[in-house]
C-alpha atoms as one frame of an Amber mdcrd trajectory, in Angstrom:
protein
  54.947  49.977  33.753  53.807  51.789  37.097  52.923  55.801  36.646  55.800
  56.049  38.499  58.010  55.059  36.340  55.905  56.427  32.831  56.175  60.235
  34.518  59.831  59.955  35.668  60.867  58.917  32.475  58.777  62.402  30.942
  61.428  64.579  29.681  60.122  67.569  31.202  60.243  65.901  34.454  63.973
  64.650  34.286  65.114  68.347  32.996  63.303  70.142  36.383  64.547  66.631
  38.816  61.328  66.165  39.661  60.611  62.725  40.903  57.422  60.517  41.187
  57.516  58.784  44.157  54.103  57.034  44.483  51.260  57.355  42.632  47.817
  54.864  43.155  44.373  54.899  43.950  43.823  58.712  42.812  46.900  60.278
  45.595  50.539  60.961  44.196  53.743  62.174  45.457  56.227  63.817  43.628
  59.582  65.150  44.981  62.304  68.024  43.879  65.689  68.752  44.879  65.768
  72.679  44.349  69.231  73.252  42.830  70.444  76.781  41.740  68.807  76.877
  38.022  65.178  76.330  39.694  66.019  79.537  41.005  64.640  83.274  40.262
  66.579  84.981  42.405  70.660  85.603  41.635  73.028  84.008  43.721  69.899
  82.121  45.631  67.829  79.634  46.258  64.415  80.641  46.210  62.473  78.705
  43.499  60.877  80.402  40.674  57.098  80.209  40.632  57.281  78.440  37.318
  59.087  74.849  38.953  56.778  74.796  41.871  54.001  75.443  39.373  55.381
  72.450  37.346  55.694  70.386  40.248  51.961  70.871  41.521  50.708  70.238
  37.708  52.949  66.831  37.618  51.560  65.833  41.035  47.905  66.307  39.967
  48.699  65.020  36.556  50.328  61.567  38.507  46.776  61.393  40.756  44.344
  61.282  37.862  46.782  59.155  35.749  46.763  56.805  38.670  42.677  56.359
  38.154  42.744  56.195  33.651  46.151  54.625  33.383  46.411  57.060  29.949
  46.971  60.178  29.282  45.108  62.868  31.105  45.710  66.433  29.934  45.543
  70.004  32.260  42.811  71.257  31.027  42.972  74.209  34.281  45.343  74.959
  36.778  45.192  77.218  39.861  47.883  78.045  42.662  48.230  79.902  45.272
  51.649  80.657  46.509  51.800  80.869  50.214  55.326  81.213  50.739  58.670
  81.220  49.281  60.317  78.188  48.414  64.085  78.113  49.675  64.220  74.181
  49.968  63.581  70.462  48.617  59.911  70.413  48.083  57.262  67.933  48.088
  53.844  67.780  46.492  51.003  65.581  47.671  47.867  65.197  45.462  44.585
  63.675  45.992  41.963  63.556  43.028  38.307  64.817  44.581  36.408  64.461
  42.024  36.389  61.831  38.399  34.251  61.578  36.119  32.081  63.031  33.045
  35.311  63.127  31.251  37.183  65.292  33.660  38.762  64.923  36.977  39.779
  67.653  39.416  42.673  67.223  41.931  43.973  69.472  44.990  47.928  69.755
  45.996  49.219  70.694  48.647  53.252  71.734  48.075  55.598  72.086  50.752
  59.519  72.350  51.366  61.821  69.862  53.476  61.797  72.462  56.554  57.531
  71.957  56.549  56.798  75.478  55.092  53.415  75.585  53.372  54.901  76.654
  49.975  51.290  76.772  47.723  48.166  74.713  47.326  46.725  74.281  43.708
  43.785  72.888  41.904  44.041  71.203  38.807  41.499  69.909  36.635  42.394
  67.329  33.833  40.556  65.968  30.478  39.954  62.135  30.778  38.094  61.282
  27.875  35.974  62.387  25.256  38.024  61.629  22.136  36.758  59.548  19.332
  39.198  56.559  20.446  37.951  56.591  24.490  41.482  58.821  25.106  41.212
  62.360  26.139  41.407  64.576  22.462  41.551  61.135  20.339  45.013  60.878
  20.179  46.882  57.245  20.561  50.136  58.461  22.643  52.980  58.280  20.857
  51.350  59.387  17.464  52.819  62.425  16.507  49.880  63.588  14.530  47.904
  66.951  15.678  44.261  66.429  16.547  42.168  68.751  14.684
């Protein structure tokens, strides 16, 4: 299964429409059509700071992934909004730095008509747990770490 496909089929990501649409070699892209619920203004388009937060974090998220093929959880998260967002956006990632157990990763997020919407920087867990995963975890066990 390609990270792709693993992050489009996250829940979270289906319920926003976000979609992966590459993701190798520590760079991802990941896609939204902004619809009138991503909104957080009434009776427009202009996307709450919340969805293009989500879609910078998911971008990131897809880079490192693309590096550890496992897990790799936000550990920090930074944006800067440069403008609003009253269109389709598109987040590009690139990981800058991997290793000692963390990895940091810039984005750059911008709508269909080319506005700079935000740039972020995101820095994700990539090991350390007992088991060689990030908090020693196996995904898919439902079981808490302590």
């Amino acid at each position: 299964m390609s990270v792709a496909d693993l992050l489009n089929g996250m829940p979270f990501a289906e319920h926003l429409g976000m979609e992966v649409t590459a993701a190798s070699d520590g760079r991802a892209v990941v896609e939204l059509a902004l619809r009138e619920e991503h909104s957080s203004v009434p009776g427009r388009r202009v996307a709450h700071g919340g969805v293009t937060y989500a879609l910078a974090d998911t971008a990131a998220g897809a880079a490192v992934i693309s590096l550890h093929h496992k897990p790799t959880p936000t550990v920090d998260m930074r944006i800067d909004y440069l403008a609003p967002a009253t269109d389709d956006l598109r987040a590009e990632a690139t990981v800058v730095r991997d290793g000692g157990g963390v990895a940091t990763a810039e984005v750059t997020v911008e709508d269909a008509a080319g506005t700079h919407v935000a740039d972020a920087r995101g820095t994700f867990k990539t090991g350390g747990g007992d088991d060689g995963g990030a908090w020693g975890v196996t995904p898919g066990d439902d079981s808490t770490p302590e």
